[in-house]
C-alpha atoms as one frame of an Amber mdcrd trajectory, in Angstrom:
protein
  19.880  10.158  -9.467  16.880   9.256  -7.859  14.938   5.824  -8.852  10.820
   5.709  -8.770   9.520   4.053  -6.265   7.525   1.544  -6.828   3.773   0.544
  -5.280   2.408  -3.346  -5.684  -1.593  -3.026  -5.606  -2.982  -6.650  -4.783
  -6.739  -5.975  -5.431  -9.246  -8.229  -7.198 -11.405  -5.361  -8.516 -10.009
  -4.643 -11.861 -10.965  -1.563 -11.926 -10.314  -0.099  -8.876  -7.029  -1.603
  -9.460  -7.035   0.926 -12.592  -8.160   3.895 -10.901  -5.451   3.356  -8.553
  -2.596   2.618 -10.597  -3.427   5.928 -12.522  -3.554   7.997 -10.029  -0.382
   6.476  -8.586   1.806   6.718 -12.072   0.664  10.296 -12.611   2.189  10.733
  -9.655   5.331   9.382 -10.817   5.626   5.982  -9.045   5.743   2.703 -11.222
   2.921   0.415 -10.243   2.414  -3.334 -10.652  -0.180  -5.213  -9.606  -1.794
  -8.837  -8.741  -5.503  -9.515  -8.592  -4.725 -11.978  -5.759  -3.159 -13.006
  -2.405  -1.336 -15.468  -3.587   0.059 -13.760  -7.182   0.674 -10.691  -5.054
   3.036 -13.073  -2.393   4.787 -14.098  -5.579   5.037 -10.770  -7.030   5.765
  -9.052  -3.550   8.938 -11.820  -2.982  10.395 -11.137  -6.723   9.899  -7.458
  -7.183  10.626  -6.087  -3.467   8.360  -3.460  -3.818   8.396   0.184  -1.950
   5.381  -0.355  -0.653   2.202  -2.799  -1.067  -1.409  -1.784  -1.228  -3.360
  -4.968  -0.056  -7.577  -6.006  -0.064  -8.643  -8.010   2.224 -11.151  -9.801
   0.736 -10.004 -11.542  -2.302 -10.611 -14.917  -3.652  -7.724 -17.415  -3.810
  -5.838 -15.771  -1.211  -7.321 -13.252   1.140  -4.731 -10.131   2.060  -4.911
 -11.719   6.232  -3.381 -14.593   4.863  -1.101 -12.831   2.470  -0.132 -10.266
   5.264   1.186 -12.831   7.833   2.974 -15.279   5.124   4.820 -12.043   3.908
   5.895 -10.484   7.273   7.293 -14.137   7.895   9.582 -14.454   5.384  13.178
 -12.341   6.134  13.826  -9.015   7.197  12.741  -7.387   3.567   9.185  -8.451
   4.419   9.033  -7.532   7.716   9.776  -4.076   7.492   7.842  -3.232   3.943
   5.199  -0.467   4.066   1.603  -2.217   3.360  -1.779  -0.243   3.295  -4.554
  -2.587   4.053  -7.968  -1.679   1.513 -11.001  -2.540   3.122 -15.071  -2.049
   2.679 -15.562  -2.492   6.672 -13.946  -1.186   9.597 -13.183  -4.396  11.183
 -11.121  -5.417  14.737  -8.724  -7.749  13.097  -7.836  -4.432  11.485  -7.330
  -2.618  14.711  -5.176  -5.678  15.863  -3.186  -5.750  13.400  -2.447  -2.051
  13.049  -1.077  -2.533  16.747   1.065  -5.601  16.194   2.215  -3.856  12.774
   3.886  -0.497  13.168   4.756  -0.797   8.926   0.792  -0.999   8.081  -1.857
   1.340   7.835  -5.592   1.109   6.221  -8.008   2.670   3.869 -11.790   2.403
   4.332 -12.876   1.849   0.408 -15.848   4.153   0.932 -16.415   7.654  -0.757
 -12.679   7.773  -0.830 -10.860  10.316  -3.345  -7.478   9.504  -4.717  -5.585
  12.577  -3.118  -6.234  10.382   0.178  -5.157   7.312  -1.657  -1.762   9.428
  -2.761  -1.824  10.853   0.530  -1.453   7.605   2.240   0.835   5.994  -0.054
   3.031   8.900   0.538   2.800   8.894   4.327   3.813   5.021   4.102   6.916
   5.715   2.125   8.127   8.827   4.514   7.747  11.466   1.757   4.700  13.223
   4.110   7.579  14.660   6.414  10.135  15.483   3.340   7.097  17.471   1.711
   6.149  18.981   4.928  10.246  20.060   5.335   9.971  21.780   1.914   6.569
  23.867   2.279   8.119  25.267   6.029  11.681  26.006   3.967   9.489  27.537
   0.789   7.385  29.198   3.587   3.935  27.627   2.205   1.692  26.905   4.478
């Protein structure tokens, strides 16, 4: 039987939050969410998540500081998918996508939610699975 992944947005926007979560559950994954850093540490820690969407610029707890208390906690943490959401294309970003082969980014700009599936996809390894079924359906 297979379970439904599940995606942990930590956003502050409300609703972009909402936007994403719908597009996310209509795509069959359970979503839960934390408008914080520091909620979404807590929630990230109890729930194990498939996969975390993180902002960067939140109040409370920013998703830098979130990012490196996570990935030093145990092995769980280390290894956990996380897309970074940001409004700027910044070089901490860059540096961190080298020192982090489990993260990737979104820009938050004129961005459509087939990218945002897309990506949360990609991070989870179902990109190559649905790639293996189009070439054995012969779809191109």
């Amino acid at each position: 039987m297979e379970t439904t992944q599940t995606i942990l947005i930590i956003e502050d926007s409300a609703l972009l939050r909402a936007v994403v979560r719908d597009a996310l559950e209509t795509e069959g994954f359970h979503v839960i969410e934390a408008p914080n850093g520091k909620e979404g540490l807590v929630t990230a820690t109890a729930e194990h998540p498939d996969l975390i969407m993180l902002d960067l610029m939140m109040p409370i707890m920013g998703g830098l500081e979130m990012h490196g208390l996570l990935r030093a906690q145990d092995e769980w943490s280390k290894n956990v998918p996380v897309i970074i959401l940001t409004g700027t294309k910044d070089e901490k970003i860059g540096d961190m996508l080298m020192a982090d082969p489990h993260l990737d980014f979104l820009l938050k700009e004129n961005w459509m939610m087939d990218e945002v599936v897309g990506k949360v996809k990609k991070g989870l390894g179902m990109e190559v699975v649905i790639e293996h079924v189009k070439k054995d359906l012969g779809i191109s």
